[in-house]
ZAFIVEX-490291 format. One line per field, with one value per atom (N, C-alpha, C, O): residue number from 1; residue in three letters; x, y, z. Coordinates in steps of 0.02 Angstrom, whole numbers. Each point is the difference from the previous one (the first is absolute). Example, Ala and Ser with C-alpha at 12.3 -4.5 7.8 and 13.67 -1.06 7.14 Angstrom:
pos <- (1 1 1 1 2 2 2 2)
code <- (Ala Ala Ala Ala Ser Ser Ser Ser)
east <- (660 -45 45 52 -70 42 -39 25)
north <- (-284 59 60 -1 54 59 55 55)
up <- (390 0 0 33 -69 3 37 8)
//
This chain:
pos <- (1 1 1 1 2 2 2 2 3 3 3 3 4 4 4 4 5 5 5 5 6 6 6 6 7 7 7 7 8 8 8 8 9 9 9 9 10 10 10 10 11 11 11 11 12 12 12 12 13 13 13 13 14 14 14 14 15 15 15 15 16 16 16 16 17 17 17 17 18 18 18 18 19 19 19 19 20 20 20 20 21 21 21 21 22 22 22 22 23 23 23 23 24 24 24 24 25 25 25 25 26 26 26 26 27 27 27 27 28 28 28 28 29 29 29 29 30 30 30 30 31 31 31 31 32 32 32 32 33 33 33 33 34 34 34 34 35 35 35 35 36 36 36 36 37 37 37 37 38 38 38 38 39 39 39 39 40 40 40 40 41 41 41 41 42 42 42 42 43 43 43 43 44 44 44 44 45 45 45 45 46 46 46 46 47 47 47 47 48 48 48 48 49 49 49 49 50 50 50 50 51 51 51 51 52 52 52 52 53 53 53 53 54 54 54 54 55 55 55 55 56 56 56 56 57 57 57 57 58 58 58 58 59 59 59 59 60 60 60 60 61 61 61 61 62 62 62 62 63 63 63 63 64 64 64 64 65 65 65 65 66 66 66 66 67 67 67 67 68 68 68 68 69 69 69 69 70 70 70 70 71 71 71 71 72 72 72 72 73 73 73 73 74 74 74 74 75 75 75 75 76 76 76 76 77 77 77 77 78 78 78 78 79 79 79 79 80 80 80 80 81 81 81 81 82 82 82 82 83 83 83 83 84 84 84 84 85 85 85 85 86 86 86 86 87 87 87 87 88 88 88 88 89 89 89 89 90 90 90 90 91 91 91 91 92 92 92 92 93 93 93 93 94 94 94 94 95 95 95 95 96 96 96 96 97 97 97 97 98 98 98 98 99 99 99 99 100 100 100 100 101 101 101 101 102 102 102 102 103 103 103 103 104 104 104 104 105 105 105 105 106 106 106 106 107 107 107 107 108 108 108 108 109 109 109 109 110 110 110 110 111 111 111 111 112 112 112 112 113 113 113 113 114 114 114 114 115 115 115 115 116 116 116 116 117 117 117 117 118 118 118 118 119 119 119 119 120 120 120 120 121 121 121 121 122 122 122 122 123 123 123 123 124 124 124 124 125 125 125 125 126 126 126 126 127 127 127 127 128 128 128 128 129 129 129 129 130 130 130 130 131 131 131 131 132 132 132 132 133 133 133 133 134 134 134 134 135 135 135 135 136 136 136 136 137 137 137 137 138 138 138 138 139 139 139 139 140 140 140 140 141 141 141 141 142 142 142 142 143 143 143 143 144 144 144 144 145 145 145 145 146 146 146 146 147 147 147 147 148 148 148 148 149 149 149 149 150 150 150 150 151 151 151 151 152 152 152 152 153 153 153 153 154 154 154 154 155 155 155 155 156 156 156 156 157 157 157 157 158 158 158 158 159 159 159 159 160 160 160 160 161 161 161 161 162 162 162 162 163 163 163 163 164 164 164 164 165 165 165 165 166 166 166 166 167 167 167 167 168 168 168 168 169 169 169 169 170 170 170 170 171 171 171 171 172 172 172 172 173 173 173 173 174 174 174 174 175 175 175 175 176 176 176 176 177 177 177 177 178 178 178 178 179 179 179 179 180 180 180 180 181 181 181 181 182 182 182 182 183 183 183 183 184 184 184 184 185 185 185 185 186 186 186 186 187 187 187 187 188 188 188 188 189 189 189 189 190 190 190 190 191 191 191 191 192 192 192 192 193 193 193 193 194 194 194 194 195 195 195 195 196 196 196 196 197 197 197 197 198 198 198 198 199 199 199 199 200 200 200 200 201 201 201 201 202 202 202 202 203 203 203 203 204 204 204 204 205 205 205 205 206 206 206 206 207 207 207 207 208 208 208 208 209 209 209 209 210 210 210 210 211 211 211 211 212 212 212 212 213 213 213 213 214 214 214 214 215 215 215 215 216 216 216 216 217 217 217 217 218 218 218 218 219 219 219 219 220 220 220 220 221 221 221 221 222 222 222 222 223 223 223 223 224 224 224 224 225 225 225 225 226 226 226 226 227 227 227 227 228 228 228 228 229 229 229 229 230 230 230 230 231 231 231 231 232 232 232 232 233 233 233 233 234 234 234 234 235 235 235 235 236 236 236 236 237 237 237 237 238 238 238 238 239 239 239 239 240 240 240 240 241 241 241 241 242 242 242 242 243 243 243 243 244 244 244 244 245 245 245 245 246 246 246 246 247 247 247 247 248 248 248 248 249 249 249 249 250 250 250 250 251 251 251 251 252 252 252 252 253 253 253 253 254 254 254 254 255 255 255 255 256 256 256 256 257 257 257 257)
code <- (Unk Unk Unk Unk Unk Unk Unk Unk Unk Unk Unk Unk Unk Unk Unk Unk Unk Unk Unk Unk Unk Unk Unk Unk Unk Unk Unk Unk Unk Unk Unk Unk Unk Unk Unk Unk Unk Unk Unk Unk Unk Unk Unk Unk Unk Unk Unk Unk Unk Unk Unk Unk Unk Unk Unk Unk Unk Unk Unk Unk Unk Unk Unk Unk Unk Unk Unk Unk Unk Unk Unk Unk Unk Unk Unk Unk Unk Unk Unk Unk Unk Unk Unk Unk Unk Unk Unk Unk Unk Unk Unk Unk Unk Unk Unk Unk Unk Unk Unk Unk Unk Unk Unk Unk Unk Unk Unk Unk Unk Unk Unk Unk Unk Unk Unk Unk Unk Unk Unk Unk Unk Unk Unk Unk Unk Unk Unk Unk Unk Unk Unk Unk Unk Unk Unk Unk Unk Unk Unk Unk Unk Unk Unk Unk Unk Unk Unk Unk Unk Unk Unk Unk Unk Unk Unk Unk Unk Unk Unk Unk Unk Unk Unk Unk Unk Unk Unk Unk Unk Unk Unk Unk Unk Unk Unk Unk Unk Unk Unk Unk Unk Unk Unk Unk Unk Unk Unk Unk Unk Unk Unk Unk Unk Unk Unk Unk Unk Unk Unk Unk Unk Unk Unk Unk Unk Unk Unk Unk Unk Unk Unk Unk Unk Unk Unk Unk Unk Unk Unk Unk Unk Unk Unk Unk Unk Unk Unk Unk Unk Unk Unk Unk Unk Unk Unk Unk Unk Unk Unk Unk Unk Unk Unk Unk Unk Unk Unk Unk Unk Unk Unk Unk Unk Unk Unk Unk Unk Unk Unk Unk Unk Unk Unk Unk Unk Unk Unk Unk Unk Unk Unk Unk Unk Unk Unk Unk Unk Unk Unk Unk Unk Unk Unk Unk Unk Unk Unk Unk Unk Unk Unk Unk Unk Unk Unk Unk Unk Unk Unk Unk Unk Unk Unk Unk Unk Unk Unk Unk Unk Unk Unk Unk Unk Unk Unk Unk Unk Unk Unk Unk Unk Unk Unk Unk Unk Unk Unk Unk Unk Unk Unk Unk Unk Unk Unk Unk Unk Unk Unk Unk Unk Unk Unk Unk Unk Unk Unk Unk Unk Unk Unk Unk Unk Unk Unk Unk Unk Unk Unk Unk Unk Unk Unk Unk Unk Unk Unk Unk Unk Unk Unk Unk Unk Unk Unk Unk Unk Unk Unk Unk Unk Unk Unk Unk Unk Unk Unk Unk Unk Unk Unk Unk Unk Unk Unk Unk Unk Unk Unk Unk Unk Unk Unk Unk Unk Unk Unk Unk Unk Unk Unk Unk Unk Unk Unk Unk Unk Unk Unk Unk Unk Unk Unk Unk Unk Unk Unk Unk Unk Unk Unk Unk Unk Unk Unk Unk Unk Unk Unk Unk Unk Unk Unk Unk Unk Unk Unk Unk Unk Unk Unk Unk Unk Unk Unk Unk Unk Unk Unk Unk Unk Unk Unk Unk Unk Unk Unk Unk Unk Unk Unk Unk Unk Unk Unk Unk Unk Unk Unk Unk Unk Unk Unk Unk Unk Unk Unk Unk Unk Unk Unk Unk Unk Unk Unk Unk Unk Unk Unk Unk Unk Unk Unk Unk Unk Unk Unk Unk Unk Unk Unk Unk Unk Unk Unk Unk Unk Unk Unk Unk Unk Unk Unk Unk Unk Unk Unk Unk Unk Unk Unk Unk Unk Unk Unk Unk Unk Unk Unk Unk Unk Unk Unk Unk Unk Unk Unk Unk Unk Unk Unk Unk Unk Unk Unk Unk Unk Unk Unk Unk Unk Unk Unk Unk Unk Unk Unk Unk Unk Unk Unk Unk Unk Unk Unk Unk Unk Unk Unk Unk Unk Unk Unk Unk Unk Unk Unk Unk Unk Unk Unk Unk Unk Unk Unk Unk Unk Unk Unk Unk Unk Unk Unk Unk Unk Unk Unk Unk Unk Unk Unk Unk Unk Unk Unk Unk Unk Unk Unk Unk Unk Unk Unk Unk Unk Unk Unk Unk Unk Unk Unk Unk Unk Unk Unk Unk Unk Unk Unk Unk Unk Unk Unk Unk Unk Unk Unk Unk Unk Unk Unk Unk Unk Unk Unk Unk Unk Unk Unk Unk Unk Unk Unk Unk Unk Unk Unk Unk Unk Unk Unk Unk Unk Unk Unk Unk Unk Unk Unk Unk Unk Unk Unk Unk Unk Unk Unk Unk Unk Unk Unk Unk Unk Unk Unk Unk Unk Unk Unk Unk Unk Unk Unk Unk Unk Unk Unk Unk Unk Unk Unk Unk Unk Unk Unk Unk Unk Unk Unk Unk Unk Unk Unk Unk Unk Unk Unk Unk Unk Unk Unk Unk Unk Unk Unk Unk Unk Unk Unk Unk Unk Unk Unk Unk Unk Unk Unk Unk Unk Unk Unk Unk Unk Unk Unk Unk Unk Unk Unk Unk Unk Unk Unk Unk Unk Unk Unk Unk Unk Unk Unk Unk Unk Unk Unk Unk Unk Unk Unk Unk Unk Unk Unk Unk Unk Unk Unk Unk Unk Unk Unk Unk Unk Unk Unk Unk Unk Unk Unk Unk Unk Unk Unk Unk Unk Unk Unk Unk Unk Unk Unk Unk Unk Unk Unk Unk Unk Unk Unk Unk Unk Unk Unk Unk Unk Unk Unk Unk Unk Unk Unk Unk Unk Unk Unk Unk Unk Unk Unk Unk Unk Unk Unk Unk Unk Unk Unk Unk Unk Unk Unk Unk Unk Unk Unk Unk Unk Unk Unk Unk Unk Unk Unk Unk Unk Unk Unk Unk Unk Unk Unk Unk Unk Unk Unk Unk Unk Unk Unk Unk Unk Unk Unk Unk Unk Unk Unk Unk Unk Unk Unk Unk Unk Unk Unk Unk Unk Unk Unk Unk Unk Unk Unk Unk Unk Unk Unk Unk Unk Unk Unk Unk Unk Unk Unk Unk Unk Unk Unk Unk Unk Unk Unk Unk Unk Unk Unk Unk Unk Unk Unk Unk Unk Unk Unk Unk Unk Unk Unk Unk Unk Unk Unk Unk Unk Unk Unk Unk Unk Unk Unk Unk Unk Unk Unk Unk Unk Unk Unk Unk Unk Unk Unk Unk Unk Unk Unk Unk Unk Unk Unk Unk Unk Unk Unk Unk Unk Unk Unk Unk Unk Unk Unk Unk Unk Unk Unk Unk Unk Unk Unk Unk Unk Unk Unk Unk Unk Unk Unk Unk Unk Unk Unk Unk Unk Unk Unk Unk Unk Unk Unk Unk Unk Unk Unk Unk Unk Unk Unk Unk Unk Unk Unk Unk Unk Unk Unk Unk)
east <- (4580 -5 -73 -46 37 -59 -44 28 -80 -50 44 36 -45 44 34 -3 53 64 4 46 -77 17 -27 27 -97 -26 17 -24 85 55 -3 -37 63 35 -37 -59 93 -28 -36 -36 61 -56 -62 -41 41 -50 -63 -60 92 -28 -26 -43 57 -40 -43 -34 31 -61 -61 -42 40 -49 -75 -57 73 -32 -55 -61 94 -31 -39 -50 82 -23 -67 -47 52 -64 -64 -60 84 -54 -14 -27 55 -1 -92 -36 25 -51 -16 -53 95 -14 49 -1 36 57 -28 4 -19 -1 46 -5 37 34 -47 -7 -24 -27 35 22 -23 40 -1 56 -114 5 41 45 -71 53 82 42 -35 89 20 51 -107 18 22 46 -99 3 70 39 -40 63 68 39 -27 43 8 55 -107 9 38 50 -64 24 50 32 -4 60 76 59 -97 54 11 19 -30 21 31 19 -14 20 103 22 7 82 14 -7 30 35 84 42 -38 98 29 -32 72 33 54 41 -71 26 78 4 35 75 39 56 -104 51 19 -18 48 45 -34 -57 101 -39 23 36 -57 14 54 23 -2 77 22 -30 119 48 37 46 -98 25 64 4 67 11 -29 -57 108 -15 38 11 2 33 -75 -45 33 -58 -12 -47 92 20 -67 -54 86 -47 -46 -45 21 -54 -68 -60 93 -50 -23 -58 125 -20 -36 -45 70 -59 -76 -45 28 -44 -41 -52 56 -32 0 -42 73 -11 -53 -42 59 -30 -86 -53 56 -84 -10 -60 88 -25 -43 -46 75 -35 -30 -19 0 -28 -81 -47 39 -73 -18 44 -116 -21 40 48 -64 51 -22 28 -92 -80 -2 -9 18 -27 -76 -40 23 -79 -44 -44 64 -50 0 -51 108 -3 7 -16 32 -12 73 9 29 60 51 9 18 38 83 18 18 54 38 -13 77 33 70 13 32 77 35 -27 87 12 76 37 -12 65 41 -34 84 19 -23 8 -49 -23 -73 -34 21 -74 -45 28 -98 -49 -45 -48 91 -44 -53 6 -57 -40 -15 20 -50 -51 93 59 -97 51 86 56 -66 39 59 60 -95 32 32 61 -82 14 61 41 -28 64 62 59 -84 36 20 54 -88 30 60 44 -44 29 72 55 -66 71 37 57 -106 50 20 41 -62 32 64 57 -75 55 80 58 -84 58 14 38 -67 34 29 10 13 12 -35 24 -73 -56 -4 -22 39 -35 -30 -2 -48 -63 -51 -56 95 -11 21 -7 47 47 -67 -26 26 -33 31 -29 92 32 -31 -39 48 -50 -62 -18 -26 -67 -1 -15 27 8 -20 -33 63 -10 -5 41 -95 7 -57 -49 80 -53 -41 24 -91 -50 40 4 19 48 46 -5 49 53 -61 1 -55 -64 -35 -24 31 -42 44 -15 68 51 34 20 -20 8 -66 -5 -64 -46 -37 -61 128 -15 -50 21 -85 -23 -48 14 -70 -28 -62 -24 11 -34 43 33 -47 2 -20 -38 69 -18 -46 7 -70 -47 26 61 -79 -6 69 25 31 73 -7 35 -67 16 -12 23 -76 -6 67 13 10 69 52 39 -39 81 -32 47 -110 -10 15 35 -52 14 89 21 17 50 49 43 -62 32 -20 43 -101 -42 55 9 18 34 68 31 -8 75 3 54 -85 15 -11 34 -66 20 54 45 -45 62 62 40 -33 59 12 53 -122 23 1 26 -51 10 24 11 -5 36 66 19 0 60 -23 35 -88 -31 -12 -9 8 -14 -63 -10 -27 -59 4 -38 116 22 19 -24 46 -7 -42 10 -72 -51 -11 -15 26 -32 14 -37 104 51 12 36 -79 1 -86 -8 -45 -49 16 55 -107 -4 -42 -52 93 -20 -67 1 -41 -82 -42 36 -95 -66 -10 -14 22 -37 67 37 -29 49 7 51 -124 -15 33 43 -52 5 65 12 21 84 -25 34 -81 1 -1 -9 21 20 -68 9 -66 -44 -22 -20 19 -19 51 -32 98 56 -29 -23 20 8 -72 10 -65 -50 -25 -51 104 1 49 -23 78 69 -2 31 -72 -19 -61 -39 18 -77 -32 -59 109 -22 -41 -59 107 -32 -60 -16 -9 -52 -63 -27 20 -66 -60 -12 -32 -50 -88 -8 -27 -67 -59 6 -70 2 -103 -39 35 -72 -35 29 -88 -53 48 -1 63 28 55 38 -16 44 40 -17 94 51 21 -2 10 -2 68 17 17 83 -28 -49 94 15 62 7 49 50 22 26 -54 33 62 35 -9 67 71 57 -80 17 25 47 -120 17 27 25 -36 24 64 28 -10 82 40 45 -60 2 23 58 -112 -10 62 44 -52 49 68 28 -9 81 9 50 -103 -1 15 45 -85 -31 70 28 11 49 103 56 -86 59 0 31 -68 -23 16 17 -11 16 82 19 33 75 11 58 -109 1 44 44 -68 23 -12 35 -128 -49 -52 -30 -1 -68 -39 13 -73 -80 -20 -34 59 -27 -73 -28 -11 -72 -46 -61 96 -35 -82 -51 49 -66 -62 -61 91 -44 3 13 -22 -2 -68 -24 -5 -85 11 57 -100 -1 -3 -36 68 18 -54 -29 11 -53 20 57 -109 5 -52 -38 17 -68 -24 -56 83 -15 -49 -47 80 -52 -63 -32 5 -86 -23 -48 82 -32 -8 -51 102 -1 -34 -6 -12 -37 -86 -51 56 -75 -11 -57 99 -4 -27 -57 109 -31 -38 -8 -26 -63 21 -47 96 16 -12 -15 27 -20 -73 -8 -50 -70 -17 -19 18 -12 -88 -41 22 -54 -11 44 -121 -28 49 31 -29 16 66 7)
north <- (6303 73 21 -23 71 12 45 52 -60 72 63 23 0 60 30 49 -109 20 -18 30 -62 -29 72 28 -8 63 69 53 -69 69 7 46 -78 2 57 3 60 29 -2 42 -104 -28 -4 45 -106 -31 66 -8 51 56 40 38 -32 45 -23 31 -108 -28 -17 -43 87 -19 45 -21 82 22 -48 0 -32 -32 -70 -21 -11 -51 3 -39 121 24 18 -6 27 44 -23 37 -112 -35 19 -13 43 -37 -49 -31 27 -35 -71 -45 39 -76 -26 50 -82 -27 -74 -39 31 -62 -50 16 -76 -36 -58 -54 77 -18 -64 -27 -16 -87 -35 -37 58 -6 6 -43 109 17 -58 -34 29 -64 -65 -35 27 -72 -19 -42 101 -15 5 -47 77 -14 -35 -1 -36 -75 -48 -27 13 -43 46 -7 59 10 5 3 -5 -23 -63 -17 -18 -84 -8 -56 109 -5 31 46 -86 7 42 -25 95 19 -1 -17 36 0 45 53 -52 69 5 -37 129 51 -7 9 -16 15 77 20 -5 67 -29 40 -96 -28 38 24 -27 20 -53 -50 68 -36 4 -44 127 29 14 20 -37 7 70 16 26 49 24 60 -125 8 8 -11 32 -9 52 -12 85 69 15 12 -15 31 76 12 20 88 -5 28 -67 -29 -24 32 -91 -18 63 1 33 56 49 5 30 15 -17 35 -102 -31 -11 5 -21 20 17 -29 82 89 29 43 -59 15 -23 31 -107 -41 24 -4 20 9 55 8 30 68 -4 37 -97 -27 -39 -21 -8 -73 8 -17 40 28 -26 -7 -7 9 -31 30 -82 -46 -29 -50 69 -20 60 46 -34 53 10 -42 102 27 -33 -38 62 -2 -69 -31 15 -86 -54 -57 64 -51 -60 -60 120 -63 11 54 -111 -7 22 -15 57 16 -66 -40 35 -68 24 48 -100 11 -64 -42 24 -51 3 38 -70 19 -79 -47 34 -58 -72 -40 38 -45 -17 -50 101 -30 90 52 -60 53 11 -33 112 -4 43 43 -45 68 32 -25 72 45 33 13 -14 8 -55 25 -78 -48 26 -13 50 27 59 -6 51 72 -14 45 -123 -23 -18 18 -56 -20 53 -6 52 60 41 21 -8 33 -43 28 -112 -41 26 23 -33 19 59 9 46 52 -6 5 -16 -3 -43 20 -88 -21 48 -9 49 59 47 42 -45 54 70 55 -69 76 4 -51 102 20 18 51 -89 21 5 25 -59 35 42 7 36 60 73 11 23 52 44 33 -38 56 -31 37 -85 -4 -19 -21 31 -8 67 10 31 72 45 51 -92 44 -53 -8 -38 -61 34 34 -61 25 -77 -56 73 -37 -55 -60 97 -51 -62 -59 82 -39 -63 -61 114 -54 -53 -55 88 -54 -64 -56 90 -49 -67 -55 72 -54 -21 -54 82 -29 -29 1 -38 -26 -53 -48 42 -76 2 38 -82 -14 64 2 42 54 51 -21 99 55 -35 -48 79 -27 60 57 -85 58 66 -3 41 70 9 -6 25 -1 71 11 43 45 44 54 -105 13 -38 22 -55 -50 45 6 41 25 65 24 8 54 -32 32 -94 -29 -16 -1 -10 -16 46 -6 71 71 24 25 -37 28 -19 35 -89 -58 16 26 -35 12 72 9 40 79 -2 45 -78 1 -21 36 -111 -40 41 3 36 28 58 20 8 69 -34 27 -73 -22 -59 -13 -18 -87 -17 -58 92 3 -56 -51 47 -26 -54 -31 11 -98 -20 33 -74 -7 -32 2 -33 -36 67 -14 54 58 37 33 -23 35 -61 17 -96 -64 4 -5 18 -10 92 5 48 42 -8 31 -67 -23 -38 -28 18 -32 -82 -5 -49 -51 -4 -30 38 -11 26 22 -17 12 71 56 -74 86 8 -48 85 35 89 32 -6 55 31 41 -48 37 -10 36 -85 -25 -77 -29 5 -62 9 56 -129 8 -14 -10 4 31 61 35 -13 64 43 33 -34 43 -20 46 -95 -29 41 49 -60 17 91 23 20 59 27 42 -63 8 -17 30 -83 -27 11 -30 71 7 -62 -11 -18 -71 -34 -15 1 -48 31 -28 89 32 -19 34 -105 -20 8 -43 99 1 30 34 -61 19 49 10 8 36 -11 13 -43 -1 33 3 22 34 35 -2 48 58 -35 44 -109 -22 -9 -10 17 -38 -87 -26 10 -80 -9 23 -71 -16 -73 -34 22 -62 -33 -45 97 -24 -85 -41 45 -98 3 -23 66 -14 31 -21 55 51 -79 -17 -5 -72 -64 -44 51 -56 -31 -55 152 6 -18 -41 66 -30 -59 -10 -45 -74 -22 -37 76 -37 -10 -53 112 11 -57 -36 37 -44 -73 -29 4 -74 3 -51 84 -19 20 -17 62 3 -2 7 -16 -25 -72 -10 -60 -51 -23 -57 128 -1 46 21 8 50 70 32 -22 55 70 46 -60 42 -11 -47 74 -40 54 21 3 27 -31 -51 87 -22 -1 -42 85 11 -48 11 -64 -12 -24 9 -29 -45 82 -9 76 44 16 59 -102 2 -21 -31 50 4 -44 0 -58 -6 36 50 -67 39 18 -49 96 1 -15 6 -25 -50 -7 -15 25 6 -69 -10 -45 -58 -24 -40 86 -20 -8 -49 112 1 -66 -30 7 -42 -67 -32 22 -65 8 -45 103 20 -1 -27 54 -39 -47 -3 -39 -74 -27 -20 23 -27 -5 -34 112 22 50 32 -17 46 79 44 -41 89 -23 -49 94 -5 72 41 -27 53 29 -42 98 25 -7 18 -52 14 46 -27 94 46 22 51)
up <- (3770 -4 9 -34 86 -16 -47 -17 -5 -38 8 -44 103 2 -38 -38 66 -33 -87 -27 -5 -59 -40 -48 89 -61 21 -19 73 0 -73 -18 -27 -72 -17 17 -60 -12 -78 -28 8 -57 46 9 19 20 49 13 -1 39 -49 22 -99 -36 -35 -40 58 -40 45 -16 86 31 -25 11 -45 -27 -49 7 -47 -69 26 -28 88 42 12 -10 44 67 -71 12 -76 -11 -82 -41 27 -100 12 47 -101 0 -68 -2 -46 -61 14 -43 95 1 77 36 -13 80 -4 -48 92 21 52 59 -88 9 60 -20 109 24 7 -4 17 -13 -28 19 -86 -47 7 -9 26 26 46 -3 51 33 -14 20 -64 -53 -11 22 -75 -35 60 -8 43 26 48 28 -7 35 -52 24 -82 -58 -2 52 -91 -14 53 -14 83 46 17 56 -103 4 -80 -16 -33 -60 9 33 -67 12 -65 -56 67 -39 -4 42 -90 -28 52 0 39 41 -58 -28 27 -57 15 61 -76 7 -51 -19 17 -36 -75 -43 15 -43 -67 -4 -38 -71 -69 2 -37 -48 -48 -36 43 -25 55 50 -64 52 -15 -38 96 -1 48 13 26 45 71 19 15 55 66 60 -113 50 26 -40 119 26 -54 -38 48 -16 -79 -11 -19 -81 10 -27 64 7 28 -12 43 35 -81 -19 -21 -35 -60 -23 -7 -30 24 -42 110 -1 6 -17 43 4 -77 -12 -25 -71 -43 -32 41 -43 52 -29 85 11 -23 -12 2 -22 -73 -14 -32 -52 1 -54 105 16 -28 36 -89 -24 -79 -42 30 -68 -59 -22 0 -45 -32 -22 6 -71 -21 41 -101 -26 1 -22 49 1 -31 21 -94 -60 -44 -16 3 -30 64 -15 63 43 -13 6 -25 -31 69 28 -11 78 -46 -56 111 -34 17 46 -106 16 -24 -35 66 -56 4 36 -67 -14 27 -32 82 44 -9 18 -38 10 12 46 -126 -18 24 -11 45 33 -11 -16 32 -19 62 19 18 55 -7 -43 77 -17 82 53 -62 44 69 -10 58 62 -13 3 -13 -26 -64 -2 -43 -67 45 3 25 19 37 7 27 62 -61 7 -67 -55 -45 -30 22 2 27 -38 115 35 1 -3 10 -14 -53 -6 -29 -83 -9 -45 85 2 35 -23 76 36 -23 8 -42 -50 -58 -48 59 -58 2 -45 115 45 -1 -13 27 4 65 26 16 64 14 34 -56 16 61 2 49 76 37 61 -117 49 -38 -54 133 -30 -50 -43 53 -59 -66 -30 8 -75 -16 -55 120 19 -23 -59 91 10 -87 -10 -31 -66 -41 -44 54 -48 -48 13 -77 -57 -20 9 -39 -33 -26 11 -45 -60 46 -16 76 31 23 -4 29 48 -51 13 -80 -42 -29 -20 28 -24 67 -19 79 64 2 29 -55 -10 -54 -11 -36 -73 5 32 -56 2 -69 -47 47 -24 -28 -56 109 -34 65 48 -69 48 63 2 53 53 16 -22 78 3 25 9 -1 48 0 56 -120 -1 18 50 -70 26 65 18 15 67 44 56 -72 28 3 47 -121 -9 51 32 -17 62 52 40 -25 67 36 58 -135 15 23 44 -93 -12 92 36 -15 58 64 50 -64 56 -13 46 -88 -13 17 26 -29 -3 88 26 14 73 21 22 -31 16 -4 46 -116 0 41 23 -18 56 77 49 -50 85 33 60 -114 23 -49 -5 -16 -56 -36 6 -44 -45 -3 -52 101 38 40 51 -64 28 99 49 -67 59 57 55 -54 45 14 51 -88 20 68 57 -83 50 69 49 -55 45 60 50 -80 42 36 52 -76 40 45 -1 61 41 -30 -33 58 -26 15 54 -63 26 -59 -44 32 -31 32 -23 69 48 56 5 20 56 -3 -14 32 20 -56 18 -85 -43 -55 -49 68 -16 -26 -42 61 -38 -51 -24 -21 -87 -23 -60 69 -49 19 -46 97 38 -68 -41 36 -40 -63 -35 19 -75 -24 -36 50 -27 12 -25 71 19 -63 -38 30 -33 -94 -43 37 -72 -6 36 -81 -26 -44 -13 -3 -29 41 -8 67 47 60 52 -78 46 -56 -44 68 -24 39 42 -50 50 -57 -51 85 -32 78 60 -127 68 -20 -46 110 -5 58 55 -64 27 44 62 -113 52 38 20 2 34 -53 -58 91 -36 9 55 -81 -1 -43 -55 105 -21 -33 17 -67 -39 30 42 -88 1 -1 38 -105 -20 1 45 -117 -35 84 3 33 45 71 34 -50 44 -17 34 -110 -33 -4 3 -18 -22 91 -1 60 61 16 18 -25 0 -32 20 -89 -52 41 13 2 29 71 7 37 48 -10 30 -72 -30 -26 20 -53 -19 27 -20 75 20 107 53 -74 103 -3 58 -95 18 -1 11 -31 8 33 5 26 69 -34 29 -88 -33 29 22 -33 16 29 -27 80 20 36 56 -107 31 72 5 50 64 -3 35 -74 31 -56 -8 -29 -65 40 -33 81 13 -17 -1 -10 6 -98 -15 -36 -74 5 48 -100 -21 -33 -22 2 -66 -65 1 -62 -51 -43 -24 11 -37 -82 -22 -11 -75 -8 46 -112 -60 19 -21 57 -14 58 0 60 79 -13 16 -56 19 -36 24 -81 -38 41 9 9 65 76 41 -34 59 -38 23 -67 -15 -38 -24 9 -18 64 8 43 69 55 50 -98 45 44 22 -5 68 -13 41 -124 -17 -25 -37 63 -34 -58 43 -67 -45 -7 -19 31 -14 -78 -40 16 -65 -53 -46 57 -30 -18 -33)
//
């Protein structure tokens, strides 16, 4: 593929701003080099979608799980004590992202529908704190039950309360002149309109927006369920964790200040 075409993306197109003009971060290109001479001789795992709870296997469910589960896919240390949320699901103690999936199982063996927007739609604190029983409050519960209430109160006015039909009236792609599914998803869900805005430009993120994407692919494109034609045009995901390994390796340099 060439340049061109790769920073069509309209991620990759709103970060030319921050590229052209850091002045406190520069990318140390030798380095970029370095490392990726060595890391293209390093073998990673190919992702298969699989999870660790068997959440079935109806495409229709898999889509809505998860587009849900990203909508929360956030914050799971509490702020102030630094304590990682955890819960304890059938005999074992998961925590962080892991607990939040052991969660959603155990709901679901409880019969909660908790992927239908109709009880997204008017879920109270209480229902949310309770599918989210663990070890302490889970963080930001009441930004979750706005997020959930936010999502379910669409779904129901426009997809009869299913995350799998909003999927399924997009165009399979990232972009397609305004019909692709993050183009909709991140226009349509204010959740997933993750964007920051420096020196006056807008600048797209969209992790959870891409995340939640990948997810559905990686896991329902290898039974030819579902499949993202345009995936080669996904950013990498953004995560608190990049910069730290980008200047471990030298490739982000940081000004003094």
């Amino acid at each position: 593929m060439s340049k061109s075409e790769f920073w069509g993306s309209s991620v990759l197109k709103s970060l030319e701003p921050v590229v052209s003009s850091s002045s406190l971060v520069k990318v140390n290109e030798a380095k970029l080099v370095e490392v990726a001479n060595w890391m293209a001789y390093e073998e990673f795992p190919k992702p298969d979608g699989s999870s660790m709870f068997d959440f079935g296997k109806d495409p229709d469910f898999i889509m809505d799980l998860t587009l849900v589960t990203n909508s929360l896919n956030f914050a799971f240390t509490d702020f102030d004590s630094g304590v990682k949320f955890e819960t304890d699901y059938n005999g074992k103690r998961y925590s962080d992202s892991e607990a939040m999936n052991a969660c959603f199982h155990r709901a679901i063996a409880a019969g909660i529908p908790f992927f239908d927007g109709h009880y997204l739609a008017d879920i109270t604190r209480e229902q949310l704190a309770s599918v989210f029983a663990g070890t302490i409050e889970i963080p930001m519960l009441d930004e979750r039950v706005t997020i959930l209430r936010e999502v379910g109160q669409k779904l129901v006015a426009d997809y009869s309360g299913k995350y799998h039909n909003f999927v399924k009236s997009c165009a399979p792609k990232l972009y397609a002149n305004g019909d692709g599914l993050l183009e909709r998803l991140t226009q349509e869900f204010p959740r997933f309109e993750d964007v920051s805005i420096y020196e006056g430009n807008r600048i797209e993120i969209y992790k959870l927006a891409q995340l939640g994407i990948w997810g559905m692919h990686l896991a329902l494109s290898p039974r030819g369920d579902w499949k993202l034609e345009d995936a080669n045009m996904l950013t990498a995901f953004a995560d608190y964790i990049v910069p730290v390994g980008m200047r471990v390796m030298g490739i982000f340099e940081y000004a003094p200040e």
